[in-house]
C-alpha positions in Angstrom: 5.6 61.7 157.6 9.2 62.3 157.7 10.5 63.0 161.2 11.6 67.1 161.3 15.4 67.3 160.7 17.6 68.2 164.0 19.7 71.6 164.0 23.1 71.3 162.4 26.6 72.2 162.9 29.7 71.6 161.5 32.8 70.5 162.1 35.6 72.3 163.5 38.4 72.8 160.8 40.5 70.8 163.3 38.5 67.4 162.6 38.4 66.9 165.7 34.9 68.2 166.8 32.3 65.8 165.2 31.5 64.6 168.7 31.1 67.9 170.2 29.5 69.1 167.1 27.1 65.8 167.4 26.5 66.6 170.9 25.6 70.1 169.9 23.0 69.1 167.6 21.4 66.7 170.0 20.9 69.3 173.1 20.1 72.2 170.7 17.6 69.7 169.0 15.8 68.6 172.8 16.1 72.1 174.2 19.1 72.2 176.0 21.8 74.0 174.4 25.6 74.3 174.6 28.3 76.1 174.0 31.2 75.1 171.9 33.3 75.7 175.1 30.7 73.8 177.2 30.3 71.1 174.5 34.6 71.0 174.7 34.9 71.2 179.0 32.1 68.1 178.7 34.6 65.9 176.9 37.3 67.1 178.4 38.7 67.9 174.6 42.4 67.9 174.4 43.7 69.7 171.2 44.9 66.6 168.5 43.2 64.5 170.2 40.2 62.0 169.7 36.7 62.5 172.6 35.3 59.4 173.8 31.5 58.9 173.2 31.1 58.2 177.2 32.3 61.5 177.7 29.6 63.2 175.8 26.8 60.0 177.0 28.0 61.5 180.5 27.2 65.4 179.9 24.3 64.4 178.0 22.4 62.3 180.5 23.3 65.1 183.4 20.6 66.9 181.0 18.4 64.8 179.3 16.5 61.9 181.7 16.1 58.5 179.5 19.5 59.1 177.8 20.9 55.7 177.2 24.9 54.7 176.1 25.0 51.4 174.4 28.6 50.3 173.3 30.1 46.8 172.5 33.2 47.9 174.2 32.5 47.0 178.2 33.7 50.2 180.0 33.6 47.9 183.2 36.2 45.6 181.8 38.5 48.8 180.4 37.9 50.8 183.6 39.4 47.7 185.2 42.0 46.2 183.4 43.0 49.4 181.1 44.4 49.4 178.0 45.0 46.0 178.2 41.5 45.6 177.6 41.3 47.5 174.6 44.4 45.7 173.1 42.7 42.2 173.6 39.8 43.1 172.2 39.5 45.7 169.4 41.3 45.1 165.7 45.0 45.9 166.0 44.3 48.9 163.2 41.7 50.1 165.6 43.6 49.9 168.8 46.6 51.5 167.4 44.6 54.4 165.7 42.9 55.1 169.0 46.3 55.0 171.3 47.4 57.3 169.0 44.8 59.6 169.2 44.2 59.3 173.2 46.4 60.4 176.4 49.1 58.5 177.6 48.2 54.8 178.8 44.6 55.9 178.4 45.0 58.4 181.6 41.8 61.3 180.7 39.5 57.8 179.3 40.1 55.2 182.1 39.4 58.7 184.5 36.1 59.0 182.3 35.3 55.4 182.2 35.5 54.5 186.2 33.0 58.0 186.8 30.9 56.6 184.7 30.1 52.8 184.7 27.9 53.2 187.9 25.8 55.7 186.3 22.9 54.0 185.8 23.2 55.2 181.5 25.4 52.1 180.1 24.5 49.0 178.6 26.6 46.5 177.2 25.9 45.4 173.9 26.2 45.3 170.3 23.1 46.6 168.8 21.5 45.6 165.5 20.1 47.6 162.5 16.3 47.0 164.2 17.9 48.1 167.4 18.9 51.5 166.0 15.3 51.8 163.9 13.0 50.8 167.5 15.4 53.9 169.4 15.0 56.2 166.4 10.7 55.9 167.3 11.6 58.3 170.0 15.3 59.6 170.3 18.1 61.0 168.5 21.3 58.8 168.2 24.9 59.5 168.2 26.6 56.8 166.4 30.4 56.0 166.4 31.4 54.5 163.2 34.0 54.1 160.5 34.0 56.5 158.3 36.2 54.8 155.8 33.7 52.3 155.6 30.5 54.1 154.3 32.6 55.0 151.2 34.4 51.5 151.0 37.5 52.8 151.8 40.3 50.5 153.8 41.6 51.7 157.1 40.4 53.4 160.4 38.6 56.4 160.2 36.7 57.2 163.4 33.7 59.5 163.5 30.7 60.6 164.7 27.3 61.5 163.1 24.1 62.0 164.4 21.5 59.7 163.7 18.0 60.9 163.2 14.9 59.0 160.9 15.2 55.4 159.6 12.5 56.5 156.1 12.2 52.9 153.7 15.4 51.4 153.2 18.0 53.9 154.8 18.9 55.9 157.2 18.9 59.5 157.8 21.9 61.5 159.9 23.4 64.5 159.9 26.9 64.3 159.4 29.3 66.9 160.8 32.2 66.3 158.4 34.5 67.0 156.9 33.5 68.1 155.0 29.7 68.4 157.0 26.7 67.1 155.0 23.2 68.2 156.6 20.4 65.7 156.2 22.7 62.6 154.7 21.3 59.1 154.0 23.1 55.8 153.7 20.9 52.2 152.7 20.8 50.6 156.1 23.5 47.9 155.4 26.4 50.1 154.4 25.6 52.4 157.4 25.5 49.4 159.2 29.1 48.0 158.1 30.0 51.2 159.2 28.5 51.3 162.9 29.3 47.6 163.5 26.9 48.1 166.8 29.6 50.1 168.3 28.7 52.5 170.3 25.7 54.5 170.1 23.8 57.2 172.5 20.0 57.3 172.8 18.5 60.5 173.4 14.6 60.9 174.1 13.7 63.8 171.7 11.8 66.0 173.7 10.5 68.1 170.6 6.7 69.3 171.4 4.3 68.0 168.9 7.1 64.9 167.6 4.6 62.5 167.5 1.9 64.7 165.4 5.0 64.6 162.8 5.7 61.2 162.5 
């Protein structure tokens, strides 16, 4: 059986609220709900800005014990050597939309990034289409990926959606927008040219009765 679909929300009409509406959905879902102002404080949202994920992998595993951040992008490395990090290795389209959308020389994510590498929660690596299917047997995932890329658009489009039930050849997510599309599914190799084994946060889905449904 299909695994029962998380709650939903939306987007913000800023667009600039599919991680806190993502983490929303996840600690609704498990039984720990947020506020839109909690979900906001926990990223430390500034207005016309982009959140980090290891913002939200940080409020999240202060609630939810097994909560796991994977990411390509060492957050040692950045919390060390800064932007310079980022700039040697992410694509130059990538790396300028991000500066764009993030503080001054990184200030709010190198803050973020040095409270949370010792945490216990981070693991350093790209992870496969299997990788996501084995974590969906018992968690919810946030996923960072390219938007542009799941409609074969060129460019950067960052976004998050939450990741749910891997069912035959796809994969199942709920997509805050915009615009938001509840229950969404994408064939596992286009959602994967989306994800690229970015960055991706594992939540244990503490649903009673989960296993009974799956």
């Amino acid at each position: 059986m299909e695994r029962p679909e998380p709650i939903f929300y939306a987007n913000l009409d800023d667009d600039l609220h599919c991680l806190q509406a993502a983490l929303k959905m996840t600690l609704d879902t498990v039984g720990k709900p947020i506020s839109w102002g909690e979900a906001d404080a926990a990223v430390d949202f500034v207005p016309g800005l982009y959140s980090w994920s290891i913002s939200a992998a940080a409020a999240i595993a202060e609630r939810v014990q097994g909560t796991k951040f994977f990411s390509a992008l060492d957050y040692r490395e950045f919390a060390e050597r800064g932007e310079g990090y980022l700039a040697s290795v992410c694509r130059p389209e990538w790396y300028r939309l991000q500066k764009s959308k993030s503080t001054p020389g990184f200030s709010r994510e190198l803050a973020a990034a040095r409270k949370f590498i010792n945490s216990g929660v981070l693991e350093v690596t790209q992870i496969g289409s299997q990788d996501l299917e084995s974590l969906l047997g018992c968690n919810l995932v946030i996923c960072l990926i390219n938007l542009a890329r799941t409609t074969g658009q060129r460019g950067e489009i960052a976004h998050f959606v939450l990741l749910y039930d891997a069912p035959g050849g796809q994969f199942r997510y709920h997509d805050p927008g915009l615009p938001p599309i509840k229950g969404a599914s994408l064939e596992k190799a286009l959602f994967m040219q989306a994800f690229e084994g970015s960055e991706a946060i594992a939540v244990p889905d503490l649903r009673p009765n989960l296993g009974a449904a799956r």
